[in-house]
N, C-alpha and C positions, 0 to 999 in steps of 0.2 A: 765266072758268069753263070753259073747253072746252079751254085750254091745260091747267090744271089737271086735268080729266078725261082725257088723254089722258097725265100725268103719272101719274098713279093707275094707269091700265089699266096702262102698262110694266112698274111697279115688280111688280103682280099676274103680269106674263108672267113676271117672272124670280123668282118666287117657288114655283112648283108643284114638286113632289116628282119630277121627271124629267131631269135634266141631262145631257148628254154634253159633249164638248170635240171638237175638231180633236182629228185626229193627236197635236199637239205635239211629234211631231218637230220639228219645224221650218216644214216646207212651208207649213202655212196662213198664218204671219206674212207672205208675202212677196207676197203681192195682196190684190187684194176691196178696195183705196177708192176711195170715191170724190176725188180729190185737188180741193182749191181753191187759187186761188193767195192766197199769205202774205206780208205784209210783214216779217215779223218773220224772221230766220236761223235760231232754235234753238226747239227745242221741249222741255221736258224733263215724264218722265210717271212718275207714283208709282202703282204697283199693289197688290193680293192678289188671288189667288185661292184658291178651296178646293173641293177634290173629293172623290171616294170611287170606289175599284174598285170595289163590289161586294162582297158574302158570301162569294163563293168565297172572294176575300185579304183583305177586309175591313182595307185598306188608307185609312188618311184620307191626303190629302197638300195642305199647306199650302205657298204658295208668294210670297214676297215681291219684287217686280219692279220692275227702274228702266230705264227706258228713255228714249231720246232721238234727236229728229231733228236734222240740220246740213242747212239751204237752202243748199249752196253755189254753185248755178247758176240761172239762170232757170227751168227746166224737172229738175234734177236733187236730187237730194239720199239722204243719207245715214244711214241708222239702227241705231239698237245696243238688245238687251236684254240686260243680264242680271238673273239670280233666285237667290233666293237659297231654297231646297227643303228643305221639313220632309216627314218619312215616318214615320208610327208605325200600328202593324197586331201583331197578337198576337206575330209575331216577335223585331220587333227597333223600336227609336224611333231615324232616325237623321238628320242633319242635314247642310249645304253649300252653298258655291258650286255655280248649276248651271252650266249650258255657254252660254259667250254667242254672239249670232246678232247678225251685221253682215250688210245689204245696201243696195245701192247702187239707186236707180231713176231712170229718166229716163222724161220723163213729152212725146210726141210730140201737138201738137193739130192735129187734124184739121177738116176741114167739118164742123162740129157734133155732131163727138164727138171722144172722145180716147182714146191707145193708150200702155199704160204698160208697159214692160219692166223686168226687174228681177233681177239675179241677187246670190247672198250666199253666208254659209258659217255653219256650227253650230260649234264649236271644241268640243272637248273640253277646259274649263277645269275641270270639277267632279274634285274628287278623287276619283272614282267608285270606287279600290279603297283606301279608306283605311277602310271597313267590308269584312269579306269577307261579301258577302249575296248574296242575290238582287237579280236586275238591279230587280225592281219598286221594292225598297228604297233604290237606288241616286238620287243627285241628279243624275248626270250617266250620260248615253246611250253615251261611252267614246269616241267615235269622231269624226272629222272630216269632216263631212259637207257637200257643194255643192248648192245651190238654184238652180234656175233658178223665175222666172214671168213669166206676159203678161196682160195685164189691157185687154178693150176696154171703152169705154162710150159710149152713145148717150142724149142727157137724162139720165134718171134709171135707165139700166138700165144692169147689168153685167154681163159675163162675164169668164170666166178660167180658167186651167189653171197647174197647176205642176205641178216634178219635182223632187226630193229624192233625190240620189245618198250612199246610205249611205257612210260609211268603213270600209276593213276592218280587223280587229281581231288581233293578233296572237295567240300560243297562250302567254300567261300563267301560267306553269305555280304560279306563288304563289296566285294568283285564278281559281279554274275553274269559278266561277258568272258565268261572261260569254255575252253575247248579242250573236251576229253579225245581223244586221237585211238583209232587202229592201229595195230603191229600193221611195220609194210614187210615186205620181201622182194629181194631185188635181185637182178640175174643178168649177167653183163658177159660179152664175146668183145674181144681186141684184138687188133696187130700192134705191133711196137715197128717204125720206123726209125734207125738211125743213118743219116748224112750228113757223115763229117760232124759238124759241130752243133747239129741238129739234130733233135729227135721229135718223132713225130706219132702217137698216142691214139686213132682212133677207135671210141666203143660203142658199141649197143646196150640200151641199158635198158631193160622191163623193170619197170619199180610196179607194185598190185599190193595197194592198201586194202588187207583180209579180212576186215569191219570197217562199218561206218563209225564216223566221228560221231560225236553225240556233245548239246550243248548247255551248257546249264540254265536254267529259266530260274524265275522267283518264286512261281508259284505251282502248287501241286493240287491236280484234281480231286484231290481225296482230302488235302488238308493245307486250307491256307496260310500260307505264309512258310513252306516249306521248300526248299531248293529241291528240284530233283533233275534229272538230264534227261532229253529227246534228243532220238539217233537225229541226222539232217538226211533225210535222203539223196542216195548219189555221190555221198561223199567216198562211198569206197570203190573208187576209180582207180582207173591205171595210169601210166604212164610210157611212152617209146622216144625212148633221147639217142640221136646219133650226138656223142661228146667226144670232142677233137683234143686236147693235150699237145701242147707243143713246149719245148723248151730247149734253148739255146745256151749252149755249154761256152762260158767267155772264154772262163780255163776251170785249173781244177777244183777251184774253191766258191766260183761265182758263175751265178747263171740266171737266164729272163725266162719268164715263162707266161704264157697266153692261154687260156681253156674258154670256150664256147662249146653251144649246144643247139643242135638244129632238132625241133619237136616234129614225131611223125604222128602220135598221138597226146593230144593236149588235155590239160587238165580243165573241168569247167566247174567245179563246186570250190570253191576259194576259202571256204569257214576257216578253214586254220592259218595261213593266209602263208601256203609255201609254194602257190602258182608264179610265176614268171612267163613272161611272153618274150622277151629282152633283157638280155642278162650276158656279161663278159666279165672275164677275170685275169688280171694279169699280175705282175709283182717278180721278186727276185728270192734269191736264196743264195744264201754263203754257207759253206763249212769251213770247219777249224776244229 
């Protein structure tokens, strides 16, 4: 009964009318676990997600995700997403591969805690100028971006930081609804909850984009017909995600999992278009 009650409450946290998401640049995939050690080498994980901008763009975006771990060392191992991004909003309905993210971590154990380092990359695999739109509409971010992150933990407690090195973007003169991005940095505190066959994941996450975005126009003051970029003001805002993680162990090899995000501080400048107001994730995962 009280495993069961405490099934019910989850399911109620990740169902109120409030969602946000990480970044989704990239930066949040790359800390915040708690890692245990596995027998098994591979991991493979089926996802969706579904969110909403907001009224301002009144953007839904649907996003379908496979992902997968490789244990290729004692303490190390390697992971891959990619997704596959629906976007429909009163402009344009448009669809793709998005951009897939590979990172590497090695995982250092200590006196009774443990220190995980971790660095990756975001590829720009999405065909992102195969629509000409707006970047919000867009499946992929354009760009090639580098992640670094560090993850301590002690029991059941965690911290962590990361940093997310934008790539730059050239002057596209076919596509000139592009968005050149700020490095973000991001900085997260956890508990890890295990019951019984439950566990339970909640964090704080500061994400603070260190520049404004900047966007390409067509024409330049000094010489027409020249592309050059204007910062947008206000783009380099913050973010405060309380992000919940839940996952339900069936047995050893398969398991459900749920992630929601309640915003304490919201994003209001959209140009790159990685705001969410309503957003939930759920999906399974096997090893073997």
């Amino acid at each position: 009964m009280k495993k069961l009650f405490l099934i019910i409450i989850s399911v109620f946290i990740f169902n109120i009318n409030s969602y946000s998401q990480c970044s989704d640049g990239g930066v949040c995939s790359i800390g915040g676990h708690i890692e245990k050690e596995t027998t098994t080498p591979f991991e493979l994980s089926f996802g969706y997600s579904y969110g909403y901008s907001g009224k301002d763009d009144d953007i839904s975006y649907s996003s379908f995700k496979l992902g997968g771990t490789y244990n290729f060392y004692e303490n190390a191992s390697l992971h891959f997403t990619i997704p596959f991004n629906i976007q429909s909003g009163p402009l344009y309905d448009t669809h793709g591969i998005g951009d897939l993210i590979f990172n590497l971590r090695y995982r250092f154990e200590l006196d009774r805690s443990r220190l995980s380092v971790s660095a990756g990359v975001r590829l720009a695999t999405a065909s992102e100028n195969k629509y000409y739109v707006t970047q919000p509409y867009k499946s992929g971010l354009g760009t090639n971006d580098i992640l670094f992150g560090v993850d301590y933990s002690f029991n059941n407690f965690n911290v962590g930081a990361g940093y997310q090195i934008a790539g730059k973007r050239g002057e596209d003169t076919e596509d000139l609804l592009v968005v050149e991005r700020g490095d973000d940095l991001l900085l997260r505190a956890g508990y890890f909850f295990e019951l019984e066959q439950l566990s339970i994941n909640p964090q704080l996450l500061f994400i603070k984009r260190l520049s404004e975005s900047s966007v390409l126009v067509p024409i330049s003051p000094d010489a027409i017909g020249v592309p050059y970029y204007i910062e947008v003001p206000g783009s380099d805002q913050s973010q405060l995600n309380l992000l919940v993680n839940t996952t339900y162990n069936v047995n050893e090899n398969y398991s459900h999992f749920v992630e929601a995000a309640i915003p304490f501080l919201e994003r209001e400048v959209n140009v790159d278009g990685l705001k969410r107001t309503f957003t939930i994730s759920t999906g399974l995962s096997f090893s073997f």
